[in-house]
N, C-alpha and C positions, 0 to 999 in steps of 0.2 A: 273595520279595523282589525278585528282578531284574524281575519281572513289574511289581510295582508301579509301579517304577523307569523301566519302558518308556516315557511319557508322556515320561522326560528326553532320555531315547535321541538325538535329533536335535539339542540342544543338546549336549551333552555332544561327541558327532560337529564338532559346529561347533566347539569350543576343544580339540578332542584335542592340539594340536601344544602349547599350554598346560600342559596337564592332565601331558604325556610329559613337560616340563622341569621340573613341580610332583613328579613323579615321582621323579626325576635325584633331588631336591634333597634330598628325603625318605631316600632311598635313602642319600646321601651322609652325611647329617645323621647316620643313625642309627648308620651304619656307621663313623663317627669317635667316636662317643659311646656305641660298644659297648666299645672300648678304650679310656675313661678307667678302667675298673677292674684294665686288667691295666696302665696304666704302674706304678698303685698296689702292685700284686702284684709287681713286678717290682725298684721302689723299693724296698720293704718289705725282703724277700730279700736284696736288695743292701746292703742298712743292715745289716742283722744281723752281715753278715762286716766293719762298718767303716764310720764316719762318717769323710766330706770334707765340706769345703764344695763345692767341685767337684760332689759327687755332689747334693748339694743344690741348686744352681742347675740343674745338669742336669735333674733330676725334677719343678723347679717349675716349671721353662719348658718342660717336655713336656705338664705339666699345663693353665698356661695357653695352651700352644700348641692342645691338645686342644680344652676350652672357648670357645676364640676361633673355630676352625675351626667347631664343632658350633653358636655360635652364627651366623657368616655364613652357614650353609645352613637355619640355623631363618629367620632372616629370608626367605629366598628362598622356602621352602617356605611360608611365610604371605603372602606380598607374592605370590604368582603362584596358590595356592590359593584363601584369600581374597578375592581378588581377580578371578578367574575366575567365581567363585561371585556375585558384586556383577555383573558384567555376562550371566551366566545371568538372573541377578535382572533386570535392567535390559532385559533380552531377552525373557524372559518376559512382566513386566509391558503392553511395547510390543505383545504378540501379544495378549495378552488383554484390552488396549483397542480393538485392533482389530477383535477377533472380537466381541466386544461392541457394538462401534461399527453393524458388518451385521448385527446380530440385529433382528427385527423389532420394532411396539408391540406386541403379543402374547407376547412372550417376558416383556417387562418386566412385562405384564399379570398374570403366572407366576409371576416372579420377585421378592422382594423389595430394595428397593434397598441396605436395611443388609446382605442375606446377601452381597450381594453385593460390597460394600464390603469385608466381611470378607475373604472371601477372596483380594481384590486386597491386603490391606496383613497382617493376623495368616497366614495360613496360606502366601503368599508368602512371608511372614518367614521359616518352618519351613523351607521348602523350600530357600531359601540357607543358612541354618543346616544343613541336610541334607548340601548342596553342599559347603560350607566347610568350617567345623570338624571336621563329623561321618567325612567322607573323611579331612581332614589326620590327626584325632589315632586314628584304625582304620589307618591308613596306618602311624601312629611306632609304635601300640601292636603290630601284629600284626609290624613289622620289627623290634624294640629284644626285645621277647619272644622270638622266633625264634634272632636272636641271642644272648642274652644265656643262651638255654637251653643255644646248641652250647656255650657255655663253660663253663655251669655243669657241665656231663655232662664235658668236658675234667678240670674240678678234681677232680668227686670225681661217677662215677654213683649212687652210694648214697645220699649224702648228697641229693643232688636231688631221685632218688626219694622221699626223706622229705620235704623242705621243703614239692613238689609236692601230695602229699597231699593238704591241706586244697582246693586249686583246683580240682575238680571241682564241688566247695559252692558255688563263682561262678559255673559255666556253670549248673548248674540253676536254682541263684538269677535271676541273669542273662534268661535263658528266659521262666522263670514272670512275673517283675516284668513281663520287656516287653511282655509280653502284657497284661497288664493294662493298662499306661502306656497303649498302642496306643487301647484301649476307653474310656479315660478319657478322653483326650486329644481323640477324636473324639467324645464326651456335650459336652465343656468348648467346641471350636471350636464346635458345632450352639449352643450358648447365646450365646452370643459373636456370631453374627451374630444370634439375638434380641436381645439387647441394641442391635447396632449399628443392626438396621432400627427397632426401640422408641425409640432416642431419635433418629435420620435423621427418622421420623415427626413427633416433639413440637415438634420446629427447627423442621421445615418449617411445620406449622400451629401454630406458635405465636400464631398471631394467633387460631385457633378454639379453643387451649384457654383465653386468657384469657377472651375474650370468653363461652365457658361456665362460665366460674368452675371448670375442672379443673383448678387447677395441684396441688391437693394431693391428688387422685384420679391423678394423671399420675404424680407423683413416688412414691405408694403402688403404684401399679405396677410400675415403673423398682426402685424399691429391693427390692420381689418378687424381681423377675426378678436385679435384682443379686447380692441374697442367695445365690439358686439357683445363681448362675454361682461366686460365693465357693463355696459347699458343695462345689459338683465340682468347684473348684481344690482346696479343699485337702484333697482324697479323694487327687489326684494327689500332693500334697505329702508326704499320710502315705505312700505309695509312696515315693515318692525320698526320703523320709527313712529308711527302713527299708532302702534298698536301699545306698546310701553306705557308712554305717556300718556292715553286714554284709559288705562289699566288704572294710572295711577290717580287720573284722575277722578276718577270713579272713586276710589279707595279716599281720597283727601275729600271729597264731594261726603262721603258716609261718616267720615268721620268731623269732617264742620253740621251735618246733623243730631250727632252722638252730642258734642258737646253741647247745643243746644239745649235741643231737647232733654238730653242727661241734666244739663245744668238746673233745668228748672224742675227734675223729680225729685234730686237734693234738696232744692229749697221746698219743693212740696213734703219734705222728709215721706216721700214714697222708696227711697233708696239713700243709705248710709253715704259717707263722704268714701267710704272702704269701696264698696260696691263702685261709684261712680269711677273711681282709681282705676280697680281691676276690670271696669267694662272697657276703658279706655285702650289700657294694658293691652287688652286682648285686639282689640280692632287695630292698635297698630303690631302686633306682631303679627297681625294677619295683613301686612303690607307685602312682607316679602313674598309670602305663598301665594298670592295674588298676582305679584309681580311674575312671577318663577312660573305662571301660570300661564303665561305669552311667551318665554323662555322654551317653555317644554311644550306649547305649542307650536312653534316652531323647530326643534329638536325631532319631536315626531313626524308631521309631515317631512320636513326632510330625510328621515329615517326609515320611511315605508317609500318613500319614491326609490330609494336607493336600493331598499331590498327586493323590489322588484326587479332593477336591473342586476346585482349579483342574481337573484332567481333565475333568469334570462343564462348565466351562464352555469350553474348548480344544475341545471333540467337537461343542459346539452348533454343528447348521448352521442357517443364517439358512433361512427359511420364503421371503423372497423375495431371491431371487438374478436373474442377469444369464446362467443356462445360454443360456435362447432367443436373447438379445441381439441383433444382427446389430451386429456389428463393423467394420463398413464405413463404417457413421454416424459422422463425425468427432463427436470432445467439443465442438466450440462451435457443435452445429447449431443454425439456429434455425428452430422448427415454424412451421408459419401457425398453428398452432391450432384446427382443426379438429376438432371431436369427436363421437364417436358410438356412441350407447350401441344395443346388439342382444340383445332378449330377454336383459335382464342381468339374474339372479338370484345373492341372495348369503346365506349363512348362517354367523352364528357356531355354534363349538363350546358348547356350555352344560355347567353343571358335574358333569351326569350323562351327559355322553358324546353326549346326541341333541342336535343342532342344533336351532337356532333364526334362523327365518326374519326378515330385517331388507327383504331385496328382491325384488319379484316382479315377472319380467315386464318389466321397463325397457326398452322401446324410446323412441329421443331423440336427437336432430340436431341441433349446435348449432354454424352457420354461422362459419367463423374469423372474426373481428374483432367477432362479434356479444355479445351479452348476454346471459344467461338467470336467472334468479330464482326459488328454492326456497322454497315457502313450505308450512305443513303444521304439524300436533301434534307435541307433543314424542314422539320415537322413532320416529318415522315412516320415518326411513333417511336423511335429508338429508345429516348428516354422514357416514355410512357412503358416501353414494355420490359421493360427490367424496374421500373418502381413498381408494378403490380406484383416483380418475383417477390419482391419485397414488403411486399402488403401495404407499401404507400399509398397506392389505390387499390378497392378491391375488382378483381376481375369475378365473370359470372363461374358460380360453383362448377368444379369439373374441368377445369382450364387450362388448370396451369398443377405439376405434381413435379415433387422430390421426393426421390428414393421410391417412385413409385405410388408414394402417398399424396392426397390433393391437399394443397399448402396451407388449407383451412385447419386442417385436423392437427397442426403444429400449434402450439400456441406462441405469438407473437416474441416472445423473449426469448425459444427457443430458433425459432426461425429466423431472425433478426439477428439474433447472438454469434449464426453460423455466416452470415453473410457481413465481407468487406466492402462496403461501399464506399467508393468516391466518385460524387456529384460533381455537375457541369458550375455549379453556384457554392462554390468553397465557403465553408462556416468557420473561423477561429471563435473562442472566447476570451475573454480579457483574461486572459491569463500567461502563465509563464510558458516556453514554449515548450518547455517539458511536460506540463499538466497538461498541455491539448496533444500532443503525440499519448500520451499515456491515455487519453480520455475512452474511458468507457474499459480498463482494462487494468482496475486497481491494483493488482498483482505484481504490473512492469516494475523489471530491475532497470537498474541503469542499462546496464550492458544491453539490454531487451531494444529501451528507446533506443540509444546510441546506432543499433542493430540496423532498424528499422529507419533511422535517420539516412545512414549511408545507402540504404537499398535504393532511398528515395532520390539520395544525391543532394545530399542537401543539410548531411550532417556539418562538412567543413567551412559552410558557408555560416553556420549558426556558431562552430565555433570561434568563428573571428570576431563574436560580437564582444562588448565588452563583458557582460556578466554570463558568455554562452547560453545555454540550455534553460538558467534561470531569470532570460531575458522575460519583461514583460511587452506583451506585443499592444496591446491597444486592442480598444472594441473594434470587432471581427478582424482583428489581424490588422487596422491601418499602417500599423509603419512598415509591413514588411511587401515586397511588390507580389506581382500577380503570380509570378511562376514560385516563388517560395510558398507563396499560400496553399498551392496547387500540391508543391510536394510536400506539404507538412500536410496535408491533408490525405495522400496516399501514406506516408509514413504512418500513419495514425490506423488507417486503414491495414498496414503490412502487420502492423504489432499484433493486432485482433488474430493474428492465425486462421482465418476463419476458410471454412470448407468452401464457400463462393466467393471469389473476388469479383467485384464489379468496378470496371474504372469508367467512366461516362464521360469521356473526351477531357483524361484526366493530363493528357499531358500539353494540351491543347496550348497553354502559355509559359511554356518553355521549349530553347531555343532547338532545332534538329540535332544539334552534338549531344546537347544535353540528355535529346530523350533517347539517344544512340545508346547511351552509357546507362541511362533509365531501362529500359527495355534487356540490355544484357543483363544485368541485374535480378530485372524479374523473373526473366526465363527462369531459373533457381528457386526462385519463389512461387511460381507457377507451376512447380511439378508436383504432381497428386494434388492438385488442386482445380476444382473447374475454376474456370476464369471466362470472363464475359465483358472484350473491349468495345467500346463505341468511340470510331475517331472520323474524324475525315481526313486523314492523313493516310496513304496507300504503307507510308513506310512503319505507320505505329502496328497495322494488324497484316502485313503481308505473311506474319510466321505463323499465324492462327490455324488450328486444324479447321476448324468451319469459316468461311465468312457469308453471312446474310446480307446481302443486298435490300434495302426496304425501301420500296414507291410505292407512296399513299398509303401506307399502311399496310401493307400488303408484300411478301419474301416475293419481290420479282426475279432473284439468282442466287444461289444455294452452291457451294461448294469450295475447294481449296483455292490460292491463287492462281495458281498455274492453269486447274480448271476452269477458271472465271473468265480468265486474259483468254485462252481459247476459246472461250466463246463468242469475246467480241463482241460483248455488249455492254451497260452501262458503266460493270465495273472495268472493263477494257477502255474504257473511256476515260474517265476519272483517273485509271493511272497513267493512261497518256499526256493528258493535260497539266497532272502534277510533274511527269517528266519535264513537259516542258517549260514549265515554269519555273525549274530548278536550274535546267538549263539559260534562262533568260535570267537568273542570278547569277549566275556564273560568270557570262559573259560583261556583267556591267561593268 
């Protein structure tokens, strides 16, 4: 148990001085509300030899003095337990955004987003529940029990020993159940994140399962999988429902022997009419802890299954990290830009373990302020090798340098911070479309976005809407179409300033006039700045100082356009073909 438990260890250490006054309070609570049964005992006895009134306001204001006391330290003990357990929770949460936040695209690659979800919000849940309740009421039941036993053994030890009896039926009970709960409960959270990444999935493309007419293939699905998650809940239900009432059984079982047996030490006058009251007393406020006892049995297995899967993501270490760094590089350096690839080869992992060759061989110089343009078949490594300038994947030490320097010794926020990227898979957030142009660049004026809006081509399009710039777009951008996505994503990228631009077949879904007026634009944007286009368009990188040719992975032609077209080879080809396919527009 304590094992499992270890993952908590350093929070728990972080609010001990909490957790010791949540202690106090417990302590106190119970140890006042061990003796609401002997003022009874003590009343009782005292009545027998003689009613006052006297003696009656005496014994009810000891009673409500009792109950008043035992409730100001329940509050306490809930208001500082409770409560401790909400900022574990709140502590937690903030660790496992972060730890997620440095994990690479690979991990995600691995991971699904609804498992993941899951266990940020249901098994989180467990785990404060674990914290909270689960300690508070193990806390009263294992002190109030304890207690309540030294006295019962004070009244009468025989008679204990008999009441006691049947309780042994609850620890085995108790045992067996939990164990099951544990196993269940961990089949129930594993569907639960199916569920959540199944229907994260359908939200997100909603727009491809209409468009394939699956909404009721989706939902045939979904209600599958639902089903299934119903059946192993209420596997666990038939559990705690059998475990409850056998709890309490047991307890009604001890206590029709108490009366018994109690009954007849009274009349043997072996124990007072007081005694026999306050043994009763005691055996039933030992209902609830008993009860609370399958409660927090359950509470816990659920609660250690759980923290094993947040552990699962607390343990991931990020694949690319900042160890090389060199630290000496202040955060707002800025690169000239200079880049240089050396014999770079790069390979994914594939899903039987042997890699798979995406780069070969890459040697490439590419002058700071200059230009260069990627062009090639699809998979050829294009994007693969400008995510690696970028540290989205790491390439082998030595590979790849700016300014001279190998990109490792940058640390990630400065290296990142210098470069504008836009990607083939456009990202908005639900937000205004001013807050995603501005994003990552808290400083932007208006005048800045607005700037950066036009460069993209795409500012007066946004001002026709009805609330402009504080329009909200919808998650990842649904309401606005592909090519505005496209240019709010370069927009966003122009504002950054940054010493590398990278557009990765950024203009790919807007129309040839549009990127005509795009591209002039840039040019202006483009000067003292390296820039690095991947298009398959001859007209988006014909102006490029370099263009790279890549087959298989590999720079099959290296040089300007004019250089290229005389050589009459693959890029002589491609822009032949796009001639003519311009042509065969033309003509329709």
């Amino acid at each position: 148990m304590l094992r499992k438990l270890q993952p908590l260890f350093p929070y728990l250490r972080r609010y001990r001085r909490g957790f010791f006054w949540g202690g106090v309070s417990v302590v106190l609570s119970n140890l006042i509300w061990i003796f609401f049964p002997q003022v009874i005992r003590i009343a009782i006895d005292d009545l027998n030899h003689g009613v006052t009134e006297k003696k009656i306001w005496l014994y009810a204001g000891l009673l409500v003095a009792v109950s008043l006391a035992k409730g100001v330290f329940l509050f306490l003990t809930r208001w500082i337990i409770i409560g401790l357990s909400r900022d574990i929770e709140f502590d937690l949460r903030n660790d496992l955004f972060l730890q997620l936040e440095k994990q690479s695209t690979a991990y995600y690659q691995q991971h699904r987003t609804g498992d993941i979800m899951a266990r940020m919000t249901n098994d989180l849940n467990a785990v404060r529940m674990l914290l909270g309740p689960a300690i508070m009421y193990s806390a009263n039941t294992l002190l109030f029990s304890i207690g309540a036993l030294y006295f019962l053994l004070r009244i009468s030890p025989f008679l204990t020993l008999v009441a006691l009896v049947p309780l042994p039926l609850a620890s085995v009970l108790v045992q067996t159940m939990g164990r099951k709960i544990h196993e269940r409960f961990e089949r129930i959270q594993a569907m639960y994140s199916d569920i959540s990444a199944q229907a994260q999935e359908n939200f997100s493309g909603a727009r491809l399962v209409r468009a394939f007419a699956q909404e009721e293939a989706q939902i045939a699905a979904f209600e599958k999988s639902n089903q299934e998650y119903i059946r192993r809940g209420l596997r666990l239900v038939q559990l705690m429902g059998m475990l409850w009432p056998t709890l309490e059984f047991i307890l009604g079982l001890a206590l029709a022997i108490t009366l018994l047996v109690g009954g007849h030490e009274v009349l043997s006058h072996r124990i007072s009419v007081g005694d026999f009251v306050a043994f009763n007393t005691y055996m039933l406020m030992l209902t609830w802890p008993v009860i609370a006892l399958g409660w927090v049995v359950n509470l816990v297995q659920r609660g250690t299954a759980s923290i094993v899967r947040i552990d699962e993501l607390l343990k991931a270490k990020p694949t690319i990290d900042d160890r090389d760094a060199d630290r000496s590089i202040p955060q707002d350096a800025k690169l000239r830009g200079e880049i240089e690839f050396r014999n770079l080869s790069f390979s994914y992992e594939g899903e039987n373990g042997r890699p798979i060759q995406i780069l070969r061989d890459i040697s490439l110089k590419i002058p700071a302020g200059s230009s260069l343009a990627l062009v090639g078949p699809t998979g050829s490594g294009k994007t693969t090798l400008v995510n690696l300038m970028a540290r989205i994947y790491d390439a082998e030490p030595g590979s790849i340098f700016i300014d001279g320097r190998p990109i490792r010794e940058y640390p990630l926020e400065v290296l990142r911070a210098n470069i504008g990227f836009v990607p083939q898979e456009t990202f908005l957030f639900s937000e205004t479309i001013r807050e995603n142009i501005a994003f990552g660049v808290s400083h932007a004026t208006e005048e800045e976005v607005l700037r950066a809006a036009e460069i993209a081509h795409i500012r007066k399009e946004f001002e026709e809407f009805h609330r402009g710039f504080e329009t909200m777009i919808g998650e990842r951008g649904v309401t606005l179409s592909g090519g505005q996505k496209q240019r709010s994503s370069l927009a966003r990228a122009i504002l950054r300033n940054p010493a590398i631009l990278i557009l990765d077949d950024a203009l790919a879904s807007v129309d040839t006039y549009t990127e005509e007026r795009i591209l002039e634009e840039l040019q202006r944007v483009m000067e003292g700045r390296t820039t690095i286009l991947i298009s398959h368009r001859i007209s988006t990188v014909r102006h490029a100082d370099q263009i790279a040719v890549l087959i298989h992975g590999r720079i099959a032609e290296l040089g300007t356009h004019e250089q290229l077209l005389a050589r009459n080879g693959h890029y002589a080809s491609l822009f032949q073909k796009q001639l003519l396919e311009e042509e065969l527009a033309v003509t329709r």
